[in-house]
Gaussian input, Z-matrix of N, CA and C with variables (Angstrom, degrees):
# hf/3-21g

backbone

0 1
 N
 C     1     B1
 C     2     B2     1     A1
 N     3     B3     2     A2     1     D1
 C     4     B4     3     A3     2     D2
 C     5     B5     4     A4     3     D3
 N     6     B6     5     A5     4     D4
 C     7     B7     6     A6     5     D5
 C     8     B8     7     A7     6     D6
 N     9     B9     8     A8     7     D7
 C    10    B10     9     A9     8     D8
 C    11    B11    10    A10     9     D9
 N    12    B12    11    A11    10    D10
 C    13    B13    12    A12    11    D11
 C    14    B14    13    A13    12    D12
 N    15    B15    14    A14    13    D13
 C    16    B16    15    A15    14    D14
 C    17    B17    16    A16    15    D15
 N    18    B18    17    A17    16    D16
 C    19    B19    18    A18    17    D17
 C    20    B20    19    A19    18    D18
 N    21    B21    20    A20    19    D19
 C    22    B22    21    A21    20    D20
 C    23    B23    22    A22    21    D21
 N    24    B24    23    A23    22    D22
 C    25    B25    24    A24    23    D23
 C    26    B26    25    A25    24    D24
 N    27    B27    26    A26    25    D25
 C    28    B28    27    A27    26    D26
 C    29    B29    28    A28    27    D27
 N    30    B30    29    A29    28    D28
 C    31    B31    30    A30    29    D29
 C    32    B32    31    A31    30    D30
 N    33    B33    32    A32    31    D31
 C    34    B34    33    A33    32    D32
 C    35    B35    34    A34    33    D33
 N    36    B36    35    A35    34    D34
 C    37    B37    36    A36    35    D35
 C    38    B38    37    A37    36    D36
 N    39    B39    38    A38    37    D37
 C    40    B40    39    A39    38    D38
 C    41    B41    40    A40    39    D39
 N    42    B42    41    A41    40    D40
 C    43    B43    42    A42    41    D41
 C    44    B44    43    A43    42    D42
 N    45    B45    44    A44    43    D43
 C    46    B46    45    A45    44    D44
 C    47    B47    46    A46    45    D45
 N    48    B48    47    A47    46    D46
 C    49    B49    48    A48    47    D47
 C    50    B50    49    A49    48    D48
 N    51    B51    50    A50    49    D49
 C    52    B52    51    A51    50    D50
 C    53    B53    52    A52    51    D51
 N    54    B54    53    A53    52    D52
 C    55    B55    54    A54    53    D53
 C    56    B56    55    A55    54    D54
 N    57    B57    56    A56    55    D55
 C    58    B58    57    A57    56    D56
 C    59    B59    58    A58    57    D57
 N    60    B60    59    A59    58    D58
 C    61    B61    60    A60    59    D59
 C    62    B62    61    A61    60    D60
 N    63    B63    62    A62    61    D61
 C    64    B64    63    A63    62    D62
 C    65    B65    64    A64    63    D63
 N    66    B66    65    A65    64    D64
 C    67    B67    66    A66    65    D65
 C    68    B68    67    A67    66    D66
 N    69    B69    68    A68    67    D67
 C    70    B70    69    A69    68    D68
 C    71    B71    70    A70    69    D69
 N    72    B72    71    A71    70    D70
 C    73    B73    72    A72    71    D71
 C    74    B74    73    A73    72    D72
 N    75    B75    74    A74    73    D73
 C    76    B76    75    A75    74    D74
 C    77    B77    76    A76    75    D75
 N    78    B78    77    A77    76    D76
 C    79    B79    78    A78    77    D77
 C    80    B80    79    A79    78    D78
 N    81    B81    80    A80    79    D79
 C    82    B82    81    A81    80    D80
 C    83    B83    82    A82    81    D81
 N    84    B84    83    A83    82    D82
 C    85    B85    84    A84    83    D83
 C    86    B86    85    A85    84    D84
 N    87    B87    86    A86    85    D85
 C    88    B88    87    A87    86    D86
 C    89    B89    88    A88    87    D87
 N    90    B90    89    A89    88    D88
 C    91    B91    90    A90    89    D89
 C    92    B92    91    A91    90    D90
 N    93    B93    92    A92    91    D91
 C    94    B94    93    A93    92    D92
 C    95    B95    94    A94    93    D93
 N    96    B96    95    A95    94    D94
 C    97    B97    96    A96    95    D95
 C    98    B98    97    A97    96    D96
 N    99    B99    98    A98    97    D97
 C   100   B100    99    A99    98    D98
 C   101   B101   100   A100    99    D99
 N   102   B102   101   A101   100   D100
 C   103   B103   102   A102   101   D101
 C   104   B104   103   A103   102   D102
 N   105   B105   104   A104   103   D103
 C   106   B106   105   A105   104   D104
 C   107   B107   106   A106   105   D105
 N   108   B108   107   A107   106   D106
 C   109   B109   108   A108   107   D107
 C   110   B110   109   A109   108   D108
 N   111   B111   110   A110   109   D109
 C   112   B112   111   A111   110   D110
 C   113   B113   112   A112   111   D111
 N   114   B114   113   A113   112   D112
 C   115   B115   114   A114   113   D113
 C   116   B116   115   A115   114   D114
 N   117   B117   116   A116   115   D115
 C   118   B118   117   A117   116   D116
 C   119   B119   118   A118   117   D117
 N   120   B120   119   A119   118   D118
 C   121   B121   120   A120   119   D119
 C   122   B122   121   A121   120   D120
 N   123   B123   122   A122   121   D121
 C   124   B124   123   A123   122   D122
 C   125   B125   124   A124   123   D123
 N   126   B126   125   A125   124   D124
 C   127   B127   126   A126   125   D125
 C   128   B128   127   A127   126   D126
 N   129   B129   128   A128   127   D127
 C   130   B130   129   A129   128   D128
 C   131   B131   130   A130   129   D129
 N   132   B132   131   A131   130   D130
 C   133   B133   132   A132   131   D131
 C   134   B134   133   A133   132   D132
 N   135   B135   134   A134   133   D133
 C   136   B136   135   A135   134   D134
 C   137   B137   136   A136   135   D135
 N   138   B138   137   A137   136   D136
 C   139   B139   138   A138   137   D137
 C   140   B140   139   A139   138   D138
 N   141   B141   140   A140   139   D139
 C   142   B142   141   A141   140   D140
 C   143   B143   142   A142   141   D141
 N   144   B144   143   A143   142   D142
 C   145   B145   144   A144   143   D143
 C   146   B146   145   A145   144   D144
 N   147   B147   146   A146   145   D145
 C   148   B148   147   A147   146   D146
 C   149   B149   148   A148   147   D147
 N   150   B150   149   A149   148   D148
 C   151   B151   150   A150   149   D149
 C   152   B152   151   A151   150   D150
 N   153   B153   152   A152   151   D151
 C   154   B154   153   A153   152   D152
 C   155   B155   154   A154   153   D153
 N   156   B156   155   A155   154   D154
 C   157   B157   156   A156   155   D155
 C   158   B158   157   A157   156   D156
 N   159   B159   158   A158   157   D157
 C   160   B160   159   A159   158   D158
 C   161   B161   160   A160   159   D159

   B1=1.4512
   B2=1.5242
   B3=1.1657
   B4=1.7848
   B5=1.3659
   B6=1.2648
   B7=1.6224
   B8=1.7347
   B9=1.4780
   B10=1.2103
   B11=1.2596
   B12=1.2673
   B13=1.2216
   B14=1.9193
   B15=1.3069
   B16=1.5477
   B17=1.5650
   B18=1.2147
   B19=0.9675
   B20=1.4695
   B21=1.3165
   B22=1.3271
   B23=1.4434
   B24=1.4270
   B25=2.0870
   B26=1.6351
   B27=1.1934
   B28=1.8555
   B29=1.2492
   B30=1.4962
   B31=1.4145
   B32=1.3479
   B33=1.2122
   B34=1.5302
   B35=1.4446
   B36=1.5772
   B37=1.5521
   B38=1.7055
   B39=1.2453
   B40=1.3916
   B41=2.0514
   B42=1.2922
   B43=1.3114
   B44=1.6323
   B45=1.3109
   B46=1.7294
   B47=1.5547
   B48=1.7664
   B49=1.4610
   B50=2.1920
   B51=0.8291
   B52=1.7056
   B53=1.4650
   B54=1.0391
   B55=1.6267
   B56=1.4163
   B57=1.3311
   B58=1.7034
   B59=1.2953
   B60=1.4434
   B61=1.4375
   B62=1.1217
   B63=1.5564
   B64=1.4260
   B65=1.7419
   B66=1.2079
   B67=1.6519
   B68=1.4021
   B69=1.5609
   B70=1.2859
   B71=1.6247
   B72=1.6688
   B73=1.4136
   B74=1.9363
   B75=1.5497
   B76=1.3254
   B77=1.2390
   B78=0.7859
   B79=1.8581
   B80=1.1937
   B81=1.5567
   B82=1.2164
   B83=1.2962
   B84=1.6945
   B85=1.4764
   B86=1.4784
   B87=1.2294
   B88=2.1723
   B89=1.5593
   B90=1.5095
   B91=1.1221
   B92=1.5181
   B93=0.9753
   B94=1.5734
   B95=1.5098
   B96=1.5056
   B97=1.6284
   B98=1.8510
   B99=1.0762
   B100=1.5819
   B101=1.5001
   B102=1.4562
   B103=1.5023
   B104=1.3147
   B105=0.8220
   B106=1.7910
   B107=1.5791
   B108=1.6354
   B109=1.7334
   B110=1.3062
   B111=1.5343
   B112=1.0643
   B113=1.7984
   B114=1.0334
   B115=1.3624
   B116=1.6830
   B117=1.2120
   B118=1.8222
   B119=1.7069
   B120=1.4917
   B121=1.1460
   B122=1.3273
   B123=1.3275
   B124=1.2439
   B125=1.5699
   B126=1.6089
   B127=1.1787
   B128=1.6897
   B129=1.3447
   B130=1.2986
   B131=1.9719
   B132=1.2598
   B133=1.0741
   B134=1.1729
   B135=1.3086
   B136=1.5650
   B137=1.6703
   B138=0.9199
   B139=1.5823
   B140=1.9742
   B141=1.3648
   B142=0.9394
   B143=1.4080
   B144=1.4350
   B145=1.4852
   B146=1.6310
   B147=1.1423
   B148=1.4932
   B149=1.4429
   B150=1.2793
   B151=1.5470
   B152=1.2760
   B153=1.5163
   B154=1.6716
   B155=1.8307
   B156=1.4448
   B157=1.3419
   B158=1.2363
   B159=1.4401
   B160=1.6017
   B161=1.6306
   A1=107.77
   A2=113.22
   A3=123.85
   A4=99.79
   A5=108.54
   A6=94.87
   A7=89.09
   A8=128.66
   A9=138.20
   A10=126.12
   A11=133.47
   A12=149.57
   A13=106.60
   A14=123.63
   A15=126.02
   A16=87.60
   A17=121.83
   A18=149.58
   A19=154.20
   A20=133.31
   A21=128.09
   A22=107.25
   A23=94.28
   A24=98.76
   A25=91.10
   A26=131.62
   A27=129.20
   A28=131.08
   A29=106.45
   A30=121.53
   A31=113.28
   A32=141.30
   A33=146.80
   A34=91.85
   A35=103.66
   A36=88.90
   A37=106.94
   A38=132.91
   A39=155.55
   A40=99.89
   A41=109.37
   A42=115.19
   A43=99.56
   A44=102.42
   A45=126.36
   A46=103.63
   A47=112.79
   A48=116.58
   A49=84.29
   A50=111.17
   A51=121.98
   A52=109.12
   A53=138.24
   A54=121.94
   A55=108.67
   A56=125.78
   A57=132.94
   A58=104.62
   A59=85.88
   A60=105.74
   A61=121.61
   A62=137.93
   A63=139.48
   A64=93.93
   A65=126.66
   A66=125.91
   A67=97.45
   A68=103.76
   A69=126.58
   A70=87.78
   A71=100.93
   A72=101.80
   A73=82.48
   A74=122.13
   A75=106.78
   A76=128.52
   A77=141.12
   A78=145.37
   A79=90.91
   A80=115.91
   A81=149.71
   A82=115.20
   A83=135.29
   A84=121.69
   A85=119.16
   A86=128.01
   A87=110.27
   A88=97.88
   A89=137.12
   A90=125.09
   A91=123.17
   A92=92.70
   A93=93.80
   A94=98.13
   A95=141.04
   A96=145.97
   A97=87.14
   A98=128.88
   A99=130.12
   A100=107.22
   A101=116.17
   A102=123.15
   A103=103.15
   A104=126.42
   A105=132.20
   A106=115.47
   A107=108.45
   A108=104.41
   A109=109.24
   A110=126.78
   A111=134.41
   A112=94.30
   A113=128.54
   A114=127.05
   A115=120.31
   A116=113.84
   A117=121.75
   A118=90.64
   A119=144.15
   A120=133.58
   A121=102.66
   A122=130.91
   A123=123.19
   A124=111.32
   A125=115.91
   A126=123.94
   A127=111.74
   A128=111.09
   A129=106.51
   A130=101.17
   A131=115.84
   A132=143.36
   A133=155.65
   A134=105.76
   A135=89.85
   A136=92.80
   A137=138.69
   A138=133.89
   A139=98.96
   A140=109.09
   A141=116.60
   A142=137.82
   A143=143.87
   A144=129.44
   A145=101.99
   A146=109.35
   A147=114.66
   A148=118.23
   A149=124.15
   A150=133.64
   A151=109.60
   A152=123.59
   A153=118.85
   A154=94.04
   A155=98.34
   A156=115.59
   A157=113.25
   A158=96.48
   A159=99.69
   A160=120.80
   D1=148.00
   D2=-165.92
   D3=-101.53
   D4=148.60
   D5=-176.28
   D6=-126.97
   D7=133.05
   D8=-172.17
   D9=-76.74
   D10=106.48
   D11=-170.23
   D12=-30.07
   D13=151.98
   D14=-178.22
   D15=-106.70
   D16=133.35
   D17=132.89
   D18=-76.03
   D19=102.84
   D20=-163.79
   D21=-134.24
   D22=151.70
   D23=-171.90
   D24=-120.44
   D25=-21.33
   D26=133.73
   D27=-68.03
   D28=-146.42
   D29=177.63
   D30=-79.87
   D31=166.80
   D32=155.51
   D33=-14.37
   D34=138.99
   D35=140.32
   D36=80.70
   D37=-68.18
   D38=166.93
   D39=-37.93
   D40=118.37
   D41=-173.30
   D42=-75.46
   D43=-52.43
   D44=-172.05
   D45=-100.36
   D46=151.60
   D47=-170.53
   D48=-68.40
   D49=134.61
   D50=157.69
   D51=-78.48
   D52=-18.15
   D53=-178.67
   D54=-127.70
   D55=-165.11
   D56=173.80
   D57=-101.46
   D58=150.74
   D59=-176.95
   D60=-74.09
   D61=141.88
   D62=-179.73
   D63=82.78
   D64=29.03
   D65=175.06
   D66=-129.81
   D67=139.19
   D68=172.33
   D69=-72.59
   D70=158.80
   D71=171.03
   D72=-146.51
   D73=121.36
   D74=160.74
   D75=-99.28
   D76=143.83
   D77=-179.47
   D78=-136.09
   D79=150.28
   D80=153.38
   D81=-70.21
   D82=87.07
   D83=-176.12
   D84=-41.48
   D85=-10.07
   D86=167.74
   D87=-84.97
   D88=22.31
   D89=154.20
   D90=-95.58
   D91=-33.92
   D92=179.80
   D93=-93.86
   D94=-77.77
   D95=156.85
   D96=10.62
   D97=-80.39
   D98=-158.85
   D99=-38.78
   D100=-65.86
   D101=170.39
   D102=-29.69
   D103=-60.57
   D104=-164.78
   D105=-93.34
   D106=19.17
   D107=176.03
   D108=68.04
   D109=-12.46
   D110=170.86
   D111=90.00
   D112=10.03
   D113=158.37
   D114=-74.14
   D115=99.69
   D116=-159.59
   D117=-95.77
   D118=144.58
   D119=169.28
   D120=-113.08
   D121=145.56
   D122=-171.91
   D123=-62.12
   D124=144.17
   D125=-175.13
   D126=-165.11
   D127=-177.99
   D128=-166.71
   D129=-134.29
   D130=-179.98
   D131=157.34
   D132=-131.91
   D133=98.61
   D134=-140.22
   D135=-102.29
   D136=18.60
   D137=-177.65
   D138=-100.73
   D139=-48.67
   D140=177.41
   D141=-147.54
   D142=179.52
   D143=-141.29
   D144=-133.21
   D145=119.65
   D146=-169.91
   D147=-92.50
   D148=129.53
   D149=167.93
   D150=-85.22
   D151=144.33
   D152=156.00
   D153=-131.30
   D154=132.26
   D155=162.35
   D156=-140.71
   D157=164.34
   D158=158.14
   D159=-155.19

């Protein structure tokens, strides 16, 4: 059985994009990770393209 990819055109989690388009938005991943126990399920983005640094 296939299990169907999560999809988001925002943030994790976020039904709707929350910010404007063509804007950086930075967060620190233990801000958002916390909401979610820090359990992330694989997913995608398809509105926009995510960096992680540190």
């Amino acid at each position: 059985m296939s299990q169907e990819l999560l999809s988001y055109k925002g943030l994790y989690g976020d039904p709707q994009p929350t910010f404007l388009t063509d804007f950086i938005h930075p967060e620190p991943l233990a801000v958002r990770s916390k909401i979610y126990a820090w359990e992330i399920n694989e997913h995608i983005h398809t509105d926009y393209a995510t960096d992680i640094y540190h």
